[in-house]
Every structure is written in C-alpha cells, then in structure tokens.
PDB file of N, CA, C and O in Angstrom:
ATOM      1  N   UNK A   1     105.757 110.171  88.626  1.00  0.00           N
ATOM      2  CA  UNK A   1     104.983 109.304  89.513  1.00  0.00           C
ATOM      3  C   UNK A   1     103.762 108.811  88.730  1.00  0.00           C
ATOM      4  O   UNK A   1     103.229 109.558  87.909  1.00  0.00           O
ATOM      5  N   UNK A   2     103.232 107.380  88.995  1.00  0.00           N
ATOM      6  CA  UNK A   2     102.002 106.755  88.237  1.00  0.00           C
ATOM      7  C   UNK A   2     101.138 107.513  88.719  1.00  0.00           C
ATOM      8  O   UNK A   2     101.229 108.551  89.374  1.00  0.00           O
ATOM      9  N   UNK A   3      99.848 106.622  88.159  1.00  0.00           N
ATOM     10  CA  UNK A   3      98.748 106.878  88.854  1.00  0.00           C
ATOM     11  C   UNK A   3      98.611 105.574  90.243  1.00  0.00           C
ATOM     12  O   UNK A   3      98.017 105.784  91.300  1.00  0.00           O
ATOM     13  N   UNK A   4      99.319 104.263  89.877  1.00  0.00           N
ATOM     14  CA  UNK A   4      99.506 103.184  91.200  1.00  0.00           C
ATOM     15  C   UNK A   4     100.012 103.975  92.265  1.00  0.00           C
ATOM     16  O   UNK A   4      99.312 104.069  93.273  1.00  0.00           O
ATOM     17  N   UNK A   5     101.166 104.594  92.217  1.00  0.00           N
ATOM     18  CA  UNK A   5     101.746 104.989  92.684  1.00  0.00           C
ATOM     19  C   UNK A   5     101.273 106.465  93.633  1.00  0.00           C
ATOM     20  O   UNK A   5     101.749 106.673  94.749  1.00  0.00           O
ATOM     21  N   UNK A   6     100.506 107.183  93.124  1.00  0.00           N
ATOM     22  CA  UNK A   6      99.450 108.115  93.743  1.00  0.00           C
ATOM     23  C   UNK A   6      98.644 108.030  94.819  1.00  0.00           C
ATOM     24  O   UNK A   6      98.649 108.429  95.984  1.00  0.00           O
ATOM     25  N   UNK A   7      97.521 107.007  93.666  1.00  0.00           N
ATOM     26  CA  UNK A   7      96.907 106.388  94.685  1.00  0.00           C
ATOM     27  C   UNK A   7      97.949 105.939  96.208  1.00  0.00           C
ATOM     28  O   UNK A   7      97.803 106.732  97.138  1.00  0.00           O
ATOM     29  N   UNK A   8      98.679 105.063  96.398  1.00  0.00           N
ATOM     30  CA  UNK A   8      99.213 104.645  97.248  1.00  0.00           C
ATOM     31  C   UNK A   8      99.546 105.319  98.144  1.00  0.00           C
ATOM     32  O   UNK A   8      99.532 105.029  99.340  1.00  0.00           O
ATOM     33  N   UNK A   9     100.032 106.731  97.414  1.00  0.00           N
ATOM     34  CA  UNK A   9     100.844 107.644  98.399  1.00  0.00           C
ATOM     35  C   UNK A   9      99.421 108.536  99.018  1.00  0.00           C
ATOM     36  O   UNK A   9      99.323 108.633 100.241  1.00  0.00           O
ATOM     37  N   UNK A  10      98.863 108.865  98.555  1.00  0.00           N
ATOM     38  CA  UNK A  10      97.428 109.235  99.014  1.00  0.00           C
ATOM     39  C   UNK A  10      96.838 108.639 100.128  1.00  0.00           C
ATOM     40  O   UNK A  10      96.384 109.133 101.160  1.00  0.00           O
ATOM     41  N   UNK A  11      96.948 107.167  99.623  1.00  0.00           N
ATOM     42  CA  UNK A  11      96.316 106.274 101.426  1.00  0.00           C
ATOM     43  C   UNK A  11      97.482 106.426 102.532  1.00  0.00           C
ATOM     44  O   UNK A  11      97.539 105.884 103.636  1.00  0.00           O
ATOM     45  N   UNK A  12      98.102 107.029 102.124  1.00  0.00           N
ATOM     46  CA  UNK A  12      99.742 107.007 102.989  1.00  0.00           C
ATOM     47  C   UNK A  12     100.126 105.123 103.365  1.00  0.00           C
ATOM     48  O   UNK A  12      99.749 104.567 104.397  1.00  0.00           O
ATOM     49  N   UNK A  13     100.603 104.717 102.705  1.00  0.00           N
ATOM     50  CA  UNK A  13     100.666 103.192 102.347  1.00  0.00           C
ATOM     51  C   UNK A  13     101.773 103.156 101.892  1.00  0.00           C
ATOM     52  O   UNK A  13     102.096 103.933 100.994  1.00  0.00           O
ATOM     53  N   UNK A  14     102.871 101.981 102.548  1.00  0.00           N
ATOM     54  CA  UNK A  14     104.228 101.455 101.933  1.00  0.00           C
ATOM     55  C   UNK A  14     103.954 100.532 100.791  1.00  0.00           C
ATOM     56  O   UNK A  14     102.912  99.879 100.851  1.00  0.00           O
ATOM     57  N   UNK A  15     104.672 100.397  99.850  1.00  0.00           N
ATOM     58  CA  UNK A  15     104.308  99.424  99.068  1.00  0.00           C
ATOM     59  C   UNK A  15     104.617  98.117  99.295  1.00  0.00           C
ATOM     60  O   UNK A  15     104.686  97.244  98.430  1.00  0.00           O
ATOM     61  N   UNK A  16     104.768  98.013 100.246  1.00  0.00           N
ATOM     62  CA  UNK A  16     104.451  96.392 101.038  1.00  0.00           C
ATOM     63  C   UNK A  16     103.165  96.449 101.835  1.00  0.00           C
ATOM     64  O   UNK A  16     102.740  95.364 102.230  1.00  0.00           O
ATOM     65  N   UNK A  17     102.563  97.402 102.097  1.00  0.00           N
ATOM     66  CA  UNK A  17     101.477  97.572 103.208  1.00  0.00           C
ATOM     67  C   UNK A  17     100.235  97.540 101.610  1.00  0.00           C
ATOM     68  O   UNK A  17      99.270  96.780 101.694  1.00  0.00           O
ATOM     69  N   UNK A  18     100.355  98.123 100.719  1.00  0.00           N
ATOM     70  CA  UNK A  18      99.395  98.404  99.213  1.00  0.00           C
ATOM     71  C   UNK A  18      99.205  96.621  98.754  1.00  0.00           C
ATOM     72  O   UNK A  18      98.171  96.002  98.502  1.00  0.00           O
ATOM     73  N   UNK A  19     100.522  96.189  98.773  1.00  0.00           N
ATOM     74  CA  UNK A  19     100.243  94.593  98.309  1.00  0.00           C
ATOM     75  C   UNK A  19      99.657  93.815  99.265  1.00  0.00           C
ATOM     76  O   UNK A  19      99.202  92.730  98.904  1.00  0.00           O
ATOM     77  N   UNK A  20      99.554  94.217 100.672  1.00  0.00           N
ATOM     78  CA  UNK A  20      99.027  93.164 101.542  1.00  0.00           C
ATOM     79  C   UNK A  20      97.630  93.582 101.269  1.00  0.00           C
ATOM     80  O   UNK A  20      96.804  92.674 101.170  1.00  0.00           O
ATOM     81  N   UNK A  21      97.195  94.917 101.120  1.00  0.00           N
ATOM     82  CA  UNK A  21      96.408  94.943 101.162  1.00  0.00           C
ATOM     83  C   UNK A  21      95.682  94.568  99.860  1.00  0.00           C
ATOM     84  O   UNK A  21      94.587  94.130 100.214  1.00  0.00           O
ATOM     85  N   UNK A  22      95.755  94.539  98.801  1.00  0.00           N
ATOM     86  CA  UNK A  22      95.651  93.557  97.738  1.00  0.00           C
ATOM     87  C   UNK A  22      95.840  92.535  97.815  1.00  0.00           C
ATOM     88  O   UNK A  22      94.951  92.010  97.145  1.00  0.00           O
ATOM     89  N   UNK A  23      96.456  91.785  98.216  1.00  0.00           N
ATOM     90  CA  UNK A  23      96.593  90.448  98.381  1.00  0.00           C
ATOM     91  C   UNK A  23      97.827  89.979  97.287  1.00  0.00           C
ATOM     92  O   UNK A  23      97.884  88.804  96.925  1.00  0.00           O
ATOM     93  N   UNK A  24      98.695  90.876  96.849  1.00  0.00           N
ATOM     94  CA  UNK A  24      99.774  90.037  96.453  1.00  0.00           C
ATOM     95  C   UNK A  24     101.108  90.330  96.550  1.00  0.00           C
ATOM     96  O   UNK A  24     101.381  91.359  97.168  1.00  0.00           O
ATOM     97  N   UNK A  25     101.697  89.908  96.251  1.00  0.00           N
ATOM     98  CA  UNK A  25     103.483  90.036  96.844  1.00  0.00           C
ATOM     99  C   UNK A  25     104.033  91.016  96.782  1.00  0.00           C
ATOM    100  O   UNK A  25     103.182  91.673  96.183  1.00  0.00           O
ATOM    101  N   UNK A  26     104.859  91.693  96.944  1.00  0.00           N
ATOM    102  CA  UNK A  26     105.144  92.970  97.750  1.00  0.00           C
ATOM    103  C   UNK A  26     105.885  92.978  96.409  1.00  0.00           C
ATOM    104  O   UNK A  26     105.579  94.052  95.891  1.00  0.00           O
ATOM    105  N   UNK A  27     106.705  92.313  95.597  1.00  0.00           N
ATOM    106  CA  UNK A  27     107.534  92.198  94.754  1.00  0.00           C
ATOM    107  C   UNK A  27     106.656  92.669  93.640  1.00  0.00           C
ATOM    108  O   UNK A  27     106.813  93.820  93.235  1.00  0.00           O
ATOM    109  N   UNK A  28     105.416  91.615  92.907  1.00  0.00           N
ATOM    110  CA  UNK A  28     104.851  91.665  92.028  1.00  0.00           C
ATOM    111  C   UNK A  28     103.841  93.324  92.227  1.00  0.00           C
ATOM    112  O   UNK A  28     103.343  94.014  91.338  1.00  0.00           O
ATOM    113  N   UNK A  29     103.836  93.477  93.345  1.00  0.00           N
ATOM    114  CA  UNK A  29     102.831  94.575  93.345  1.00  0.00           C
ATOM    115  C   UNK A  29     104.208  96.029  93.084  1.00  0.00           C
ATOM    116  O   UNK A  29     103.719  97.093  92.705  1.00  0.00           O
ATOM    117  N   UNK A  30     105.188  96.019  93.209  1.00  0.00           N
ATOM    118  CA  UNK A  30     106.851  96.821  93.110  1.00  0.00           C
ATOM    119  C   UNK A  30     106.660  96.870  91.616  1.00  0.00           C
ATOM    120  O   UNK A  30     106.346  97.917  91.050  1.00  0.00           O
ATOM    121  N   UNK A  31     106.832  95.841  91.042  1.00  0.00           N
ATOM    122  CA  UNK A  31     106.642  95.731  89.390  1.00  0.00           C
ATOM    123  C   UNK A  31     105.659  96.052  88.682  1.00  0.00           C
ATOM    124  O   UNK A  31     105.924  96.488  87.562  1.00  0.00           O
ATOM    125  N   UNK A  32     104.334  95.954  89.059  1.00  0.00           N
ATOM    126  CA  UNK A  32     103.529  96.939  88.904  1.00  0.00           C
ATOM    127  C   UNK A  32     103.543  98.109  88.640  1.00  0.00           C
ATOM    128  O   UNK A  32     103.274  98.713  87.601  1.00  0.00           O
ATOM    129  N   UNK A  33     103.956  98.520  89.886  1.00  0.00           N
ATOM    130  CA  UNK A  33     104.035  99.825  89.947  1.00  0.00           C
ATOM    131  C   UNK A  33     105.074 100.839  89.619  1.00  0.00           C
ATOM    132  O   UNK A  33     105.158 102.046  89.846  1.00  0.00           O
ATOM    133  N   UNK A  34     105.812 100.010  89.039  1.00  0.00           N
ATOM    134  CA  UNK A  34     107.373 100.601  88.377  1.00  0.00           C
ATOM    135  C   UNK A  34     106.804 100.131  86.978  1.00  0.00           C
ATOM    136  O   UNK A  34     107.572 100.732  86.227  1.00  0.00           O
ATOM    137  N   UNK A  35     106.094  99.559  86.307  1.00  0.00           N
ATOM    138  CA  UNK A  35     105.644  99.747  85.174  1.00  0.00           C
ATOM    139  C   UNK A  35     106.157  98.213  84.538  1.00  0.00           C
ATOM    140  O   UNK A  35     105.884  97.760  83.427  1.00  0.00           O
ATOM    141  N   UNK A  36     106.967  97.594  85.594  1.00  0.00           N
ATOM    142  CA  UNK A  36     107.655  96.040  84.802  1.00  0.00           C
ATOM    143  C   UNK A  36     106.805  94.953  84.312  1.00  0.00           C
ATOM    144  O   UNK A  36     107.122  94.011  83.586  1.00  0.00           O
ATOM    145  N   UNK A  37     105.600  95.260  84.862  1.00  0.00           N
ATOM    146  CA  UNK A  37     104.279  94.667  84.713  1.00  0.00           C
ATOM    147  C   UNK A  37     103.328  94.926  84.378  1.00  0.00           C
ATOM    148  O   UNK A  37     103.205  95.965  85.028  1.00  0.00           O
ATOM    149  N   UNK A  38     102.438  94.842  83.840  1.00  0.00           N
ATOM    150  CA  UNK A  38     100.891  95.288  83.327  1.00  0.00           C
ATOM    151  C   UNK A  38     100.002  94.726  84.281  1.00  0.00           C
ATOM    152  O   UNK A  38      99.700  93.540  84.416  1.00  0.00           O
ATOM    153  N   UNK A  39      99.631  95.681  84.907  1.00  0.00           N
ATOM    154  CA  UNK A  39      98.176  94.916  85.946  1.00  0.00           C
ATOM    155  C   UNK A  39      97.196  94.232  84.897  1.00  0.00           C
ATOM    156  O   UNK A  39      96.877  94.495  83.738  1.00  0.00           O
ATOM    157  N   UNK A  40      96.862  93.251  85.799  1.00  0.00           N
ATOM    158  CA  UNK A  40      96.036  92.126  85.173  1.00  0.00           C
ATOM    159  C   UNK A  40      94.569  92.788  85.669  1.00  0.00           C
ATOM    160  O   UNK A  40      94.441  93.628  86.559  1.00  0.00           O
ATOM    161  N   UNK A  41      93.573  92.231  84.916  1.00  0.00           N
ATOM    162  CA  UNK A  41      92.071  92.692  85.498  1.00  0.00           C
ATOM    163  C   UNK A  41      91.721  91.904  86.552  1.00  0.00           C
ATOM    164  O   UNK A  41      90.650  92.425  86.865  1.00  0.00           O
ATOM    165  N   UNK A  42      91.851  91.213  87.137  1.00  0.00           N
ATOM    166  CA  UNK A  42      91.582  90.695  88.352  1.00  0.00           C
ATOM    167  C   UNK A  42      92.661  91.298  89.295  1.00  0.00           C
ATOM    168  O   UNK A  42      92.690  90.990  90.487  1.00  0.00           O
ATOM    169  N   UNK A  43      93.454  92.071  88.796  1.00  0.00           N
ATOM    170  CA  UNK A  43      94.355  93.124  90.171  1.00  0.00           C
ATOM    171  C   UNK A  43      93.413  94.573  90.057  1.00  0.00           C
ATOM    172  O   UNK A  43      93.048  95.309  90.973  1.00  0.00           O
ATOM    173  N   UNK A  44      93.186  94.680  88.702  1.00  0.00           N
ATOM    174  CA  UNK A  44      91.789  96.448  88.594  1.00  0.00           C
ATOM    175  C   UNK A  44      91.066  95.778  89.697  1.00  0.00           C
ATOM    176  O   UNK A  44      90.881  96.373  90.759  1.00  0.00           O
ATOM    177  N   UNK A  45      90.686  94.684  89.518  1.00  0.00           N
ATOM    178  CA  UNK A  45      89.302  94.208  90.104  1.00  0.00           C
ATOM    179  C   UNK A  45      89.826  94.862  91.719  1.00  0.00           C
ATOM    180  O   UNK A  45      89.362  95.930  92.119  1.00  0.00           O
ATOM    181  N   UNK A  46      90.779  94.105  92.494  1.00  0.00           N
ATOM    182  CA  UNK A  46      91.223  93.696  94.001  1.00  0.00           C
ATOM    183  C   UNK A  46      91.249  95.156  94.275  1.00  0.00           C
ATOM    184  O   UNK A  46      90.688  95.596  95.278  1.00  0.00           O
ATOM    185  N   UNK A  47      92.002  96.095  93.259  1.00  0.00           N
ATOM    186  CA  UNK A  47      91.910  97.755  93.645  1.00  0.00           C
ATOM    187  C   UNK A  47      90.619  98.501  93.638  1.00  0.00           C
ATOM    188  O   UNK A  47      90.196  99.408  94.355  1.00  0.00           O
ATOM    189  N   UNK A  48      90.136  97.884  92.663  1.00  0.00           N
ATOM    190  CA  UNK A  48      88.422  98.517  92.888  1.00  0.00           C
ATOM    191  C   UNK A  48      87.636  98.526  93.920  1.00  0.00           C
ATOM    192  O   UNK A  48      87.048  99.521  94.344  1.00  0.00           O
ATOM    193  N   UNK A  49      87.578  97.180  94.471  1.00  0.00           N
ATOM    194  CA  UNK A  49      87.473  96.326  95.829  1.00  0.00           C
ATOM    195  C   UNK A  49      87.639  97.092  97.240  1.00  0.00           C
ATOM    196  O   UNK A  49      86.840  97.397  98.125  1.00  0.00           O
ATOM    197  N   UNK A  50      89.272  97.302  97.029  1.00  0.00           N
ATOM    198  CA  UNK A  50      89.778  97.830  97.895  1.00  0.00           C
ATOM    199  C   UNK A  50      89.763  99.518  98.692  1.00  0.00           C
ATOM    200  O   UNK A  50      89.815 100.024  99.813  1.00  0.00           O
ATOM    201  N   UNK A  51      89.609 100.076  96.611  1.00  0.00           N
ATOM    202  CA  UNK A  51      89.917 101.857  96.965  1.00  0.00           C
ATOM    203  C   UNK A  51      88.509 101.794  96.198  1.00  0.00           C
ATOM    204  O   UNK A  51      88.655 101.417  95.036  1.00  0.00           O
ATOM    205  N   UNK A  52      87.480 102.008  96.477  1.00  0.00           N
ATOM    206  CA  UNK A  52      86.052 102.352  95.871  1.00  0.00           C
ATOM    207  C   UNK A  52      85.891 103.504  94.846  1.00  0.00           C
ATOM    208  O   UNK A  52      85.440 103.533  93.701  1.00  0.00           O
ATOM    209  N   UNK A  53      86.452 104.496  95.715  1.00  0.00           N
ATOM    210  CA  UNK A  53      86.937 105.753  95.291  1.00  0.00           C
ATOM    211  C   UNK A  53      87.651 106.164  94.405  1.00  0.00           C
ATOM    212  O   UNK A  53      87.642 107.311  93.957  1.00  0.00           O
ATOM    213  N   UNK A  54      88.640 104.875  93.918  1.00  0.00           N
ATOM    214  CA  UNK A  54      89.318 105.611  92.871  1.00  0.00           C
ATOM    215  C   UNK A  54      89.011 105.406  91.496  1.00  0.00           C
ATOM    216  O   UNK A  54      88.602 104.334  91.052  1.00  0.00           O
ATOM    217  N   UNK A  55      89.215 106.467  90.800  1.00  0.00           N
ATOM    218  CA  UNK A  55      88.434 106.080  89.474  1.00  0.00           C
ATOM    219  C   UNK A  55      89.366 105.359  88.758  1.00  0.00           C
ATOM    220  O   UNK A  55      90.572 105.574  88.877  1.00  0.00           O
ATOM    221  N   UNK A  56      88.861 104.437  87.951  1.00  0.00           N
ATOM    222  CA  UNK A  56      89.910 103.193  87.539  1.00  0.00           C
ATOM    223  C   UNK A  56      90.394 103.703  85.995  1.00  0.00           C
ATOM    224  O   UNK A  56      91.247 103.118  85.327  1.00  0.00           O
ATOM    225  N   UNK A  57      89.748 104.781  85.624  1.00  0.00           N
ATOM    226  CA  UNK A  57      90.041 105.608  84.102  1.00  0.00           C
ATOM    227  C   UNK A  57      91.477 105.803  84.184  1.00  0.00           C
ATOM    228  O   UNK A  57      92.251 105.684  83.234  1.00  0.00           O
ATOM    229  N   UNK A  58      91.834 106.158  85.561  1.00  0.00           N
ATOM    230  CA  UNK A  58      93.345 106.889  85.553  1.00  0.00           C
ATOM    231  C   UNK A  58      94.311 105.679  84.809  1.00  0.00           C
ATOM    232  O   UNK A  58      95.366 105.819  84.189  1.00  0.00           O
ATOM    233  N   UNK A  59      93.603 104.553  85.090  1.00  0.00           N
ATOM    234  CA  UNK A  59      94.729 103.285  84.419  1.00  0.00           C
ATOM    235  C   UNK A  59      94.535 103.310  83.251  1.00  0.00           C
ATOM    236  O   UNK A  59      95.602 103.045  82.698  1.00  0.00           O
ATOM    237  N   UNK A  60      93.581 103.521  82.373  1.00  0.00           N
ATOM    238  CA  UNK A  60      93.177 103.559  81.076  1.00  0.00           C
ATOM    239  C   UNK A  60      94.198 104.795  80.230  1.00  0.00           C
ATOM    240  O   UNK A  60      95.173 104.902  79.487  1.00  0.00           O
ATOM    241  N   UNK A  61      93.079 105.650  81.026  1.00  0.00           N
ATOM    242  CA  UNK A  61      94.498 106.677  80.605  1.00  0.00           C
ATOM    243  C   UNK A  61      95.743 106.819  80.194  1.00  0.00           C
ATOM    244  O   UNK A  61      96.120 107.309  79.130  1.00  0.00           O
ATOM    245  N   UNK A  62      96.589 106.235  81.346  1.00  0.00           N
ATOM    246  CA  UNK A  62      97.621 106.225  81.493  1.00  0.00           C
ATOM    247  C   UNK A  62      98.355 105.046  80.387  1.00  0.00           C
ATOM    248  O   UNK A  62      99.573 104.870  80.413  1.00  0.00           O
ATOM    249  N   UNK A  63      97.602 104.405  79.591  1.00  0.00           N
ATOM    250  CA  UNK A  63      98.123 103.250  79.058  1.00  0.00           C
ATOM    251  C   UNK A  63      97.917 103.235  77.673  1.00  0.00           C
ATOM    252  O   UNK A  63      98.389 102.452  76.848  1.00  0.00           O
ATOM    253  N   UNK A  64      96.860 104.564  77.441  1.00  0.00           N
ATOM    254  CA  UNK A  64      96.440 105.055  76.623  1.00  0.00           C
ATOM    255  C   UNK A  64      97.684 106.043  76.313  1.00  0.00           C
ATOM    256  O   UNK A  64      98.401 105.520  75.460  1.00  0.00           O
ATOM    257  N   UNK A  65      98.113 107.159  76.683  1.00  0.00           N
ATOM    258  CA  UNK A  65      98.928 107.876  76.442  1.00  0.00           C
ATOM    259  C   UNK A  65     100.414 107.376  76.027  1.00  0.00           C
ATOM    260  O   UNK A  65     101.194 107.868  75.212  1.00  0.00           O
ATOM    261  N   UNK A  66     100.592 105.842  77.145  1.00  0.00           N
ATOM    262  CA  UNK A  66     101.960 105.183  76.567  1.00  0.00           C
ATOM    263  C   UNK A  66     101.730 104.286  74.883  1.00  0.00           C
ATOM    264  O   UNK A  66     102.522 104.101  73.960  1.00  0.00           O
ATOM    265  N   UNK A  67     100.304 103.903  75.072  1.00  0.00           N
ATOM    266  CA  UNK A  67     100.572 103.448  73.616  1.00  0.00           C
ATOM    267  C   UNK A  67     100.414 104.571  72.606  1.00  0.00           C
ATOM    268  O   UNK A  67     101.228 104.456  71.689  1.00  0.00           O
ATOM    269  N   UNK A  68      99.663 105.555  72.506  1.00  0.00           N
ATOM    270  CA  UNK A  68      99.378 106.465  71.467  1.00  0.00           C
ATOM    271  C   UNK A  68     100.561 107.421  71.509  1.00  0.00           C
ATOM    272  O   UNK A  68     100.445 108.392  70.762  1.00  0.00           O
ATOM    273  N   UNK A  69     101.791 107.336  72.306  1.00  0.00           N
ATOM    274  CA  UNK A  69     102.941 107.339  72.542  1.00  0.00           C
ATOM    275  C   UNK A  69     103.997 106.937  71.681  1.00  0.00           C
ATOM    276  O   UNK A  69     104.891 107.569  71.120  1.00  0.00           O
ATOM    277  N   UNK A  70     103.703 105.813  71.707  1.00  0.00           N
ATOM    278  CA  UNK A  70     105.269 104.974  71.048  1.00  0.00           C
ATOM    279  C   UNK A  70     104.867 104.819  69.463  1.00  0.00           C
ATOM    280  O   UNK A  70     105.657 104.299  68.675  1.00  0.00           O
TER     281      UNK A  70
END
C-alpha cells in the first residue's frame, strides 16, 4: 500500500470520493495512486490544501526510495 493510498484509507474515502475531493477525475486520481502517474505539484499542492495534516515528506520519501532503488 502507498502512502496516497493510506492517507485515503485513513479519511475512510473511496477513491472516487479522494478525487472529488481534490478536484480531479476519479481515473487520473486511480493512476496516481497505483503509481501510473507521478503527482504533479499542483496535485501536492490540492492535498496539502485538503489534508493539512499530512506530512507531504511521505511523497518524497517514497520516490526517494523508488529511485535510489532502481
């Protein structure tokens, strides 16, 4: 499981209910969060926005470990 994906399940949130509440397509926010996509900084931004609370390192992290990874 991500850290998108955490978060989400934490707010207890469908991932059609996570994209509305972001503001974008239920599809693009799916791809996201399955990794088919790289969140853009104006989507960090809309989650920052949205979840105050969450610390946005976990994305760093996490992107950190896949590149120092491969």
């Amino acid at each position: 499981m991500n850290c998108l994906e955490k978060l989400r399940k934490s707010e207890k949130l469908t991932q059609a209910e996570m994209a509305q509440t972001l503001g974008v397509s239920a599809s693009f926010y799916s791809k996201i969060e399955l990794g088919i996509r790289k969140p853009s900084r104006d989507f960090l931004i809309r989650i920052k926005e949205n979840f105050p609370m969450c610390d946005m390192n976990i994305f760093f992290a996490e992107l950190l470990h896949i590149t120092c990874d491969n």
